[in-house]
C-alpha positions in Angstrom: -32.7 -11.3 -18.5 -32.2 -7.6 -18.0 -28.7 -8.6 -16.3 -28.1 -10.4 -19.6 -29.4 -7.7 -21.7 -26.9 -4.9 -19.5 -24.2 -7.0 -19.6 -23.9 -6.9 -23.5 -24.7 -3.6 -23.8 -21.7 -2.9 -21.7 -19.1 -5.8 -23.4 -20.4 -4.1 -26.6 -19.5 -0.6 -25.9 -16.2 -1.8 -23.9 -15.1 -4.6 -27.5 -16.1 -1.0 -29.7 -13.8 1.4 -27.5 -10.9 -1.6 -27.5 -10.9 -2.2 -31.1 -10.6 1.1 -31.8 -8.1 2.0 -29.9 -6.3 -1.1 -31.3 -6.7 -0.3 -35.0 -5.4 3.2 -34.5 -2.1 1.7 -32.8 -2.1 -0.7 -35.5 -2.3 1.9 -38.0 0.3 3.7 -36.3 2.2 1.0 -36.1 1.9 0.2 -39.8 2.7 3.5 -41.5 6.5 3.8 -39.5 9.2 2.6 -40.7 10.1 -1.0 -39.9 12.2 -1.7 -37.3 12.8 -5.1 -35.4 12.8 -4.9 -31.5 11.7 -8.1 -30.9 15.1 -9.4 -29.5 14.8 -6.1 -27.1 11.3 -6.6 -25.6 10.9 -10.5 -25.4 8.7 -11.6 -22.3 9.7 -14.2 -21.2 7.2 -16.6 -19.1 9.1 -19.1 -17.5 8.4 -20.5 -13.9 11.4 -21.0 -11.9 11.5 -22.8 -8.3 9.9 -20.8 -5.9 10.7 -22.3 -2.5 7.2 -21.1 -0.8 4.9 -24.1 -2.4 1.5 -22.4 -2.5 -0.9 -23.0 0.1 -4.2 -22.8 -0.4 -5.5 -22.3 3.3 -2.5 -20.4 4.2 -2.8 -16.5 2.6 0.0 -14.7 3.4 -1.8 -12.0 5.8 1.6 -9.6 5.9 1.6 -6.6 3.9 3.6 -6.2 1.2 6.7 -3.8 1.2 8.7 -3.0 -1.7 12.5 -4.4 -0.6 15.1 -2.3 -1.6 17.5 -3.5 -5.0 20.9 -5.5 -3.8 23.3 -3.2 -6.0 24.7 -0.1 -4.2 25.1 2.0 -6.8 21.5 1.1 -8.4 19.1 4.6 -7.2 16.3 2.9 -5.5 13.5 5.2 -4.6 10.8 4.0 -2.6 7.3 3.6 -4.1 5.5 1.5 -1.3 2.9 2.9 0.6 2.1 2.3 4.1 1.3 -1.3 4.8 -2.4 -2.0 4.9 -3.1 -5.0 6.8 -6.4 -5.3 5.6 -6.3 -7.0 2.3 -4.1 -9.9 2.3 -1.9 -10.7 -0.9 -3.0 -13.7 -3.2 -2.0 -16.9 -2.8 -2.0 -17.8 -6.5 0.8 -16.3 -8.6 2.4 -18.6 -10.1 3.8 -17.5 -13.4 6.6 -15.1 -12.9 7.2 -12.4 -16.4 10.5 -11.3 -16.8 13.0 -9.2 -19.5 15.2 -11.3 -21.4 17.4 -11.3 -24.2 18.5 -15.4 -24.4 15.9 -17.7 -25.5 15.3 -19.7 -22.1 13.7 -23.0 -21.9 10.5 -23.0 -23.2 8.9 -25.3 -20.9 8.5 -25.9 -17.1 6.5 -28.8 -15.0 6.5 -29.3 -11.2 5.1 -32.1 -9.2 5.0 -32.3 -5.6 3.7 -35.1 -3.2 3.5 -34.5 0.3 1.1 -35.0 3.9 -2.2 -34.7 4.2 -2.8 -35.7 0.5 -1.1 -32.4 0.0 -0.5 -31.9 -3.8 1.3 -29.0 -6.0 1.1 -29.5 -9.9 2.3 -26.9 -12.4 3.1 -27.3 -16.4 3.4 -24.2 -18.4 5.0 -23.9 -22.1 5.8 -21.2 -24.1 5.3 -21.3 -28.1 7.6 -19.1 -30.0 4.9 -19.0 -33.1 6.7 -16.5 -35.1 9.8 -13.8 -34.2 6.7 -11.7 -33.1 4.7 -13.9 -31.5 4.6 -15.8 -28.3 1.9 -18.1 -26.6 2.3 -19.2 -23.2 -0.4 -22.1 -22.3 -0.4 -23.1 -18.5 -2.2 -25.2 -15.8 -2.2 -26.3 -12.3 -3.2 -27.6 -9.2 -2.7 -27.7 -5.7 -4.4 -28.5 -2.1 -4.6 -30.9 1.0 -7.0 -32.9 2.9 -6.3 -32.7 6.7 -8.3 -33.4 9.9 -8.5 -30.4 12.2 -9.8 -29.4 15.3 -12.4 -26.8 15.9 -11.2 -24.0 17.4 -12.6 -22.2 20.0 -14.4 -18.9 19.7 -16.3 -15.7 21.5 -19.5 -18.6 21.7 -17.7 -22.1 20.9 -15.8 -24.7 23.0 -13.6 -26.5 21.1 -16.4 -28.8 19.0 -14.2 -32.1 17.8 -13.3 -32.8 14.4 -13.6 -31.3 11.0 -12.0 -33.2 8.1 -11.1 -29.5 6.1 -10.7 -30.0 2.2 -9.2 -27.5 -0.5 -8.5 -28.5 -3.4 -8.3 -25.9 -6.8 -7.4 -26.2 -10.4 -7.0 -23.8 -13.1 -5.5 -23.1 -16.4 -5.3 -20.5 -19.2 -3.0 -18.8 -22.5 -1.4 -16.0 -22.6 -0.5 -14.6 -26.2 1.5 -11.8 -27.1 1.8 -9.8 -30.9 4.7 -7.3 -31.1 3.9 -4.5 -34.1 6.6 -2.4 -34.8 5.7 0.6 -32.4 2.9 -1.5 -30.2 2.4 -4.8 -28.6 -1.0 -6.7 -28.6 -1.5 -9.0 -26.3 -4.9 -11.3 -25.2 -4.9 -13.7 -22.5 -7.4 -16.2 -20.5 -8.1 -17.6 -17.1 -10.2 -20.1 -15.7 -10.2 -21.7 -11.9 -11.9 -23.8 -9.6 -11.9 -24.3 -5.9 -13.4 -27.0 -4.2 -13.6 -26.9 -0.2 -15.8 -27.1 2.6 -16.9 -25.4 5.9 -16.8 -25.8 9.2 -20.2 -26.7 9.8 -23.0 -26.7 6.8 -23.7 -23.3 5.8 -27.2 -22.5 6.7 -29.1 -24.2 9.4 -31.6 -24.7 6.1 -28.5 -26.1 4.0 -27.4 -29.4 4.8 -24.1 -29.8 2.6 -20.9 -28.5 4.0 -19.4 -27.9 0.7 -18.6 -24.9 -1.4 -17.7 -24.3 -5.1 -15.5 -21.1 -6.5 -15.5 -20.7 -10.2 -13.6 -17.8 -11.9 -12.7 -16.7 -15.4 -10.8 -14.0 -16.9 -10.5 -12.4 -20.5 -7.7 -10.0 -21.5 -7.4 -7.8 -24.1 -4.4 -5.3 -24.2 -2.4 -2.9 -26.1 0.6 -0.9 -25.3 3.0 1.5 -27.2 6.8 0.7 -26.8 8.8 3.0 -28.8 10.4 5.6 -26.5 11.4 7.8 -29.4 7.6 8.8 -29.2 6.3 12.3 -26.6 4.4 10.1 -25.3 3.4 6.7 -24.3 0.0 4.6 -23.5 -1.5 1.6 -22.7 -5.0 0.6 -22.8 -6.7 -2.7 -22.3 -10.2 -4.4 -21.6 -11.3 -7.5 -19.4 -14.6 -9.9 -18.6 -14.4 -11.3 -15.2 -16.5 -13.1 -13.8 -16.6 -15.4 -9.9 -19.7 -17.5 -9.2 -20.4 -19.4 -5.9 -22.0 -22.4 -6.0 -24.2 -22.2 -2.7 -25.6 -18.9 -0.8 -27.1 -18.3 2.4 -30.5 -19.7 0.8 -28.9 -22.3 -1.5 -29.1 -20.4 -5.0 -26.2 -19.9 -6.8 -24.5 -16.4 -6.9 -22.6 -15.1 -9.6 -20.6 -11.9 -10.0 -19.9 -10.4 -13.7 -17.4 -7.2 -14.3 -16.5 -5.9 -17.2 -13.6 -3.7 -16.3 -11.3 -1.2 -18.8 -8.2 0.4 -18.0 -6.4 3.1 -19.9 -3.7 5.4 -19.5 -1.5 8.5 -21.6 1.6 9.7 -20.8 2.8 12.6 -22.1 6.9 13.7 -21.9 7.4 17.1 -21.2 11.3 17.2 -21.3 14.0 15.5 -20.2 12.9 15.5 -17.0 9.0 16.3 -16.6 6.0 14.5 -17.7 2.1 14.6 -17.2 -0.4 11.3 -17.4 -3.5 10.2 -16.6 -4.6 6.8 -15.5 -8.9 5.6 -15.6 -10.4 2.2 -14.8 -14.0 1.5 -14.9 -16.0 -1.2 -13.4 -19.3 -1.9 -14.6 -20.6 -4.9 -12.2 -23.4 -7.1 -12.8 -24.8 -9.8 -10.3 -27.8 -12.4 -10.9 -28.7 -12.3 -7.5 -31.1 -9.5 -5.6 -27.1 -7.4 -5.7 -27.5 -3.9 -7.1 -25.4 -3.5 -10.4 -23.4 -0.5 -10.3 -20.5 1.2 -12.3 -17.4 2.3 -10.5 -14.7 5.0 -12.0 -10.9 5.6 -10.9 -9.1 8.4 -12.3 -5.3 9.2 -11.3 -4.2 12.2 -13.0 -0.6 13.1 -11.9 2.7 15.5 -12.7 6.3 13.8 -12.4 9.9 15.2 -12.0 12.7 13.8 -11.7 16.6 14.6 -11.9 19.9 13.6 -10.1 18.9 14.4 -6.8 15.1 15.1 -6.6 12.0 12.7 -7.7 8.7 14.1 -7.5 4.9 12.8 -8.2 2.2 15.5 -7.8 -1.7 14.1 -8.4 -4.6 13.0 -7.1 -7.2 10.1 -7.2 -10.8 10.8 -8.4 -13.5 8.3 -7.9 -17.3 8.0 -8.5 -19.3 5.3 -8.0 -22.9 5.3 -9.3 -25.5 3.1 -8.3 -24.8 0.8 -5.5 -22.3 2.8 -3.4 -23.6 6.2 -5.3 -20.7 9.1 -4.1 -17.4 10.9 -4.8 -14.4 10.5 -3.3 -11.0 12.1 -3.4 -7.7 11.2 -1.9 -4.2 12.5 -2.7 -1.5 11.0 -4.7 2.1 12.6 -3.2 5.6 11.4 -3.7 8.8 13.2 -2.6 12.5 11.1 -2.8 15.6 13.1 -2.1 19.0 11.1 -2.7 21.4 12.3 -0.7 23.8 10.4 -2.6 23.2 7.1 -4.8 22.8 4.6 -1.3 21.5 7.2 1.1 17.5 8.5 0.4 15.0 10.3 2.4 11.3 9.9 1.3 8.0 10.9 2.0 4.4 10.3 0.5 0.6 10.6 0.8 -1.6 7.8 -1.2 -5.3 7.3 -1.1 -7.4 5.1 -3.5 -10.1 2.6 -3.7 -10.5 -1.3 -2.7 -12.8 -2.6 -4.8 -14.6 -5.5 -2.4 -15.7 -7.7 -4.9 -15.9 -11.7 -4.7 -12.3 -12.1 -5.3 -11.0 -9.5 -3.0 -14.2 -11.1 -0.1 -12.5 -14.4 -0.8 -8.9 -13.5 -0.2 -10.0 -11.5 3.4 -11.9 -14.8 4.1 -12.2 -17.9 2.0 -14.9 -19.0 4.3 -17.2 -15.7 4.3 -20.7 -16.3 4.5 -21.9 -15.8 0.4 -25.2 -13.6 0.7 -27.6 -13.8 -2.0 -28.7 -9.9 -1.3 -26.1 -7.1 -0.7 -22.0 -7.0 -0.9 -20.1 -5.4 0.9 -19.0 -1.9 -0.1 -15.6 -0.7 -1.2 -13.2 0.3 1.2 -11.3 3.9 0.7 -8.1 4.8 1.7 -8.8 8.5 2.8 -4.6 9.0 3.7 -1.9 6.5 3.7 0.8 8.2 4.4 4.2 7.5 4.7 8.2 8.7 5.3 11.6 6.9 5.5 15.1 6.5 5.5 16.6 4.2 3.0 20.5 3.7 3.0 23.1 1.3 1.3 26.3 1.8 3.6 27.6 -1.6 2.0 27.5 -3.8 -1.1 24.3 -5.8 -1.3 23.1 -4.5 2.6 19.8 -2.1 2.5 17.9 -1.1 5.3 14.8 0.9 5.8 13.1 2.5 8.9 10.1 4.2 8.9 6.7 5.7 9.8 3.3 6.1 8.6 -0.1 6.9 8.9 -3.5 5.3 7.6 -6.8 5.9 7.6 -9.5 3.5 5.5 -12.9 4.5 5.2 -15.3 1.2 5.0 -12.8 -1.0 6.2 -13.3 -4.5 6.2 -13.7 -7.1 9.1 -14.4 -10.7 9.3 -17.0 -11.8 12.0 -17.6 -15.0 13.2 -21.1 -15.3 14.5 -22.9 -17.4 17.2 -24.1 -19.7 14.2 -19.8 -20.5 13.5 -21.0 -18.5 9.7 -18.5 -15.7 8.8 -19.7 -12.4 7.9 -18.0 -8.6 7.5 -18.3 -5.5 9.5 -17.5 -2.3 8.2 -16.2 1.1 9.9 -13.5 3.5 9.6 -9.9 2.7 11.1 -7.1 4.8 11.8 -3.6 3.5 12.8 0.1 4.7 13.0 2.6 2.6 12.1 6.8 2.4 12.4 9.1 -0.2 11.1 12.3 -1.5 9.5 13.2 -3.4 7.0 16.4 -4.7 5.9 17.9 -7.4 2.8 21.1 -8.5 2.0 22.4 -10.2 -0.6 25.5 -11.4 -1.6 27.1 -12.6 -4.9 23.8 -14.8 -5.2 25.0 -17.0 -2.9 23.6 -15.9 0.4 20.4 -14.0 0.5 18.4 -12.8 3.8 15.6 -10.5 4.4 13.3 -9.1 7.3 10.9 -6.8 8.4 9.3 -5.6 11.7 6.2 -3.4 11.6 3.7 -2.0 14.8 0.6 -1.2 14.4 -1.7 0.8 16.9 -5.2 1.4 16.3 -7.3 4.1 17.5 -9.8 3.3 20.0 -12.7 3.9 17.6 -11.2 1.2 15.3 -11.4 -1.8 17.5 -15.3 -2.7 16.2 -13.1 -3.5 12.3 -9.8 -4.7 13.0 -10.6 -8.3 13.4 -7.7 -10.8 12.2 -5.2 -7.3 11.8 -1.9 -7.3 13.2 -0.7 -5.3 16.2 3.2 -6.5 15.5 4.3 -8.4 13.0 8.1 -10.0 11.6 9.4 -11.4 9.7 12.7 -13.0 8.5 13.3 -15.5 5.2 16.7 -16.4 4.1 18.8 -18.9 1.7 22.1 -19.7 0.9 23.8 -21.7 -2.1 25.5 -24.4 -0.9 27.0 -26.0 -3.8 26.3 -25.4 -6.9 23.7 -28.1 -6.9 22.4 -27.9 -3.6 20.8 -24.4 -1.6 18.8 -24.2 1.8 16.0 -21.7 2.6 14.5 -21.1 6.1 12.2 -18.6 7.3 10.1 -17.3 10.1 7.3 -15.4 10.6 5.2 -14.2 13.5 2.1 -11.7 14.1 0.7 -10.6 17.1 -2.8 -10.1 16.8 -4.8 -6.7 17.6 -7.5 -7.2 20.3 -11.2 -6.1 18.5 -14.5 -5.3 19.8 -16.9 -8.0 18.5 -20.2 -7.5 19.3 -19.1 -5.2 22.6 -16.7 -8.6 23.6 -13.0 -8.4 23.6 -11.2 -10.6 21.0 -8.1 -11.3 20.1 -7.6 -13.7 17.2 -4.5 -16.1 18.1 -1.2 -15.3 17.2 0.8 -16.4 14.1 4.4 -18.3 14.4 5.3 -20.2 11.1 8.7 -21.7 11.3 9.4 -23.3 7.6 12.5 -24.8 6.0 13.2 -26.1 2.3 16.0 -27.7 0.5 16.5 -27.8 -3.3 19.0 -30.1 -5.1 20.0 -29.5 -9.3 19.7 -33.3 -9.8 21.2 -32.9 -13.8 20.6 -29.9 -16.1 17.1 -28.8 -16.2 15.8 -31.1 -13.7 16.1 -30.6 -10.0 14.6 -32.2 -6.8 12.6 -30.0 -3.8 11.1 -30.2 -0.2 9.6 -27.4 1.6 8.5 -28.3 5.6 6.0 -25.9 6.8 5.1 -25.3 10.4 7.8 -26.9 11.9 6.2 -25.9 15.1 3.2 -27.6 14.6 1.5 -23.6 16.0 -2.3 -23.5 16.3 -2.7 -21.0 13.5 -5.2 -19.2 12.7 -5.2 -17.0 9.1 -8.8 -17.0 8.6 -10.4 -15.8 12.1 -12.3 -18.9 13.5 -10.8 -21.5 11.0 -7.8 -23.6 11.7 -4.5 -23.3 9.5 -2.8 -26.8 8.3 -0.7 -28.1 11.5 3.1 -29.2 10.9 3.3 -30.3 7.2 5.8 -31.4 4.3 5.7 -31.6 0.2 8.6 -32.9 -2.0 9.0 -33.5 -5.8 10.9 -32.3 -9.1 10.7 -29.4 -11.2 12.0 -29.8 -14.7 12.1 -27.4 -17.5 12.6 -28.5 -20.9 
């Protein structure tokens, strides 16, 4: 009840803030002149093919980098920081926003069939209600049925079978209001994920099964007229994850109420000042201590033919669980030497928040406690420089260096009972690497990255499933003008951690994967994507096996 009672009090004070920060943009809006941009800002939601078909068990683990642009002449400084191995990226994303001045097809569905009972459904369409207004409504599914064997551990033997499961389904809308000088836009989630263990989760639990519900609600504005000193955006969301089953068989379920605001202010031509806030305020039902979180980035930018500069810092208090006051640095220097040769270097900091979502892409089997989470991880210094060059059209590379240190870290565990749970610690590691793309005339593309990691020594107790080398290289080339290939390969050595004063070292990663795609007639077109060709004993989630060798073909067709 008090939950309840706090989590009102919150949305109310978040809906009051949001709506009045709306009706003065509306107001704004309202007493300008008229003036249609709608044909200039359009966003457009429109899936196309994405050759990687989304596997659930399968979270890409390698960090991300920011590749540079294919066009020569196109200044592209770098704004990626040091790759940090310890949060994986999403599998989901499946609906791809993009500028556009042609009305594209306003609707897309894919259906895919493959091994396994493997299945991949998407439908998404988008309503052109008025010149001003869109509403994109979309839904999907995906997920396999295969039976694996248990792997060994630190304290197993191989232990036979395990018929793994995932299966998840989700929909939502996505509406957007374009006044005159602002755009509105409110937007809602909602997805399920069915899958099971390894063994039952408690020895006092006798199912094996597991339940992931999560829902979103998105409220936003933002200001679009450039003729304006300054710019800002400002938008409020519920969240909310539940699991079905904890350690003691009651349902846990995590609520955040989360706002996000920033003002930017144009100095000159060349200068400008903002300030960026998000604030968490989480609720749990369980014995979980509620507690607020607050991010602040103020920063200072420059930037002119030769020189880009970002000066700030990140500020953020937590109050409650996780009480304290951190600071990091927020640094960016780019010098172009000319428009395809740049020099760069940077210093970035900031929080992780570890809530259910971010537990569940570290490890989707992660023990669910009905007690404590985990705290937030910090990133104390991630530090960074390069060299980016062009010397031909459509050919980038990138080598360099960096340096990271997280505070709180995060660390899967598998424990003698085969349940997962997270350590927690301070790492440190230095890392080099190079990157290179090339594309040309979109016919041939190919990309790839090599990155080494080494950890300190006091870092070995929380580097569990992190990488000590990783590449990777993913390519595709247009045949015809109906038919185009893709192929890529990927491969990570693991570190060797310190569990429980035992050496381990998670088996390595290899993922050799091929597709084909064929324009059958206009708008309609045929796919097949073959993942671990090799049939590798993979291991993404420490202690739980990875789908062996499989396949998934079937249509996309936008109408």
């Amino acid at each position: 009840m008090t939950n309840n009672i706090c989590v009102s009090r919150a949305l109310i004070k978040v809906g009051i803030a949001g709506s009045l920060v709306w009706m003065a943009s509306v107001a704004t809006a309202q007493n300008v002149a008229k003036k249609d941009t709608t044909l200039n800002r359009t966003v457009v939601v429109e899936q196309e093919y994405n050759p990687d078909i989304n596997d659930a068990i399968k979270i890409n683990i390698l960090p991300a980098i920011e590749e540079p642009t294919v066009t020569k002449k196109q200044i592209q400084y770098d704004k990626s920081a040091v790759s940090n191995p310890a949060i994986p990226k999403p599998s989901m994303g499946i609906y791809v926003g993009k500028e556009e001045k042609e009305k594209p097809s306003q609707g897309y569905a894919r259906l895919g069939l493959g091994n396994n009972n493997k299945v991949d459904a998407q439908v998404n369409y988008l309503f052109y209600l008025s010149p001003k207004d869109r509403l994109t409504v979309h839904g999907g599914m995906d997920g396999f049925e295969e039976t694996l064997t248990r792997p060994a551990n630190l304290y197993r033997a191989e232990d036979g079978d395990w018929k793994a499961r995932y299966y998840r389904a989700g929909g939502g809308f996505d509406y957007l209001h374009q006044f005159n000088k602002v755009d509105f836009d409110l937007s809602g989630r909602l997805q399920q994920a069915n899958f099971n263990y390894l063994y039952p989760l408690m020895n006092n639990l006798s199912t094996d099964k597991q339940k992931h519900t999560a829902g979103e609600l998105h409220i936003g504005v933002k200001s679009t007229d450039e003729t304006w000193p300054f710019s800002f955006a400002a938008e409020t969301n519920l969240l909310t994850f539940g699991k079905k089953y904890s350690v003691n068989g009651e349902a846990v379920k995590e609520t955040i109420a989360r706002t996000k605001a920033m003002v930017k202010g144009q100095i000159d031509d060349l200068q400008s000042i903002s300030i960026a806030m998000q604030m968490d305020n989480f609720f749990y039902n369980s014995q979980a201590e509620d507690y607020t979180s607050l991010q602040m980035n103020p920063f200072y930018e420059y930037a002119n033919d030769s020189w880009k500069l970002r000066v700030g810092a990140n500020v953020d208090l937590s109050f409650g669980f996780d009480k304290g006051v951190r600071m990091s640095p927020d640094l960016e220097v780019n010098y172009l030497i000319t428009d395809s040769y740049i020099l760069y270097a940077q210093a970035k900091g900031g929080k992780t928040l570890n809530d259910f979502r971010t537990t569940e892409k570290i490890h989707l089997y992660s023990t669910p406690e009905n007690v404590a989470r985990v705290f937030d991880s910090y990133n104390l210094l991630n530090a960074k420089v390069g060299f980016k060059a062009s010397p031909t059209e459509g050919l980038w590379f990138n080598l360099f260096g960096g340096y990271n240190i997280v505070a709180n870290d995060i660390s899967p565990i598998c424990q003698p009972d085969s349940t997962i749970t997270f350590a927690q610690g301070e790492t440190k590691a230095m890392t080099v690497g190079a990157a290179l793309t090339y594309d040309y005339k979109d016919i041939f593309s190919f990309s790839t990255l090599a990155e080494f990691y080494k950890w300190s020594d006091s870092s070995k107790e929380f580097i569990n499933q992190k990488p000590r080398f990783q590449f990777s290289a993913d390519g595709s080339v247009k045949v015809t003008k109906k038919l185009s290939l893709n192929a890529g390969y990927h491969y990570m050595h693991r570190a060797t951690a310190s569990i429980n004063s035992l050496e381990y070292s998670m088996p390595n990663i290899s993922n050799l994967h091929a597709g084909v795609a064929y324009n059958l007639y206009k708008g309609i077109s045929l796919y097949a994507q073959f993942d671990n060709i090799l049939n590798s004993d993979n291991q993404y989630y420490c202690c739980y096996p990875a789908e062996t060798f499989s396949f998934i073909g079937g249509f996309n067709f936008k109408f």
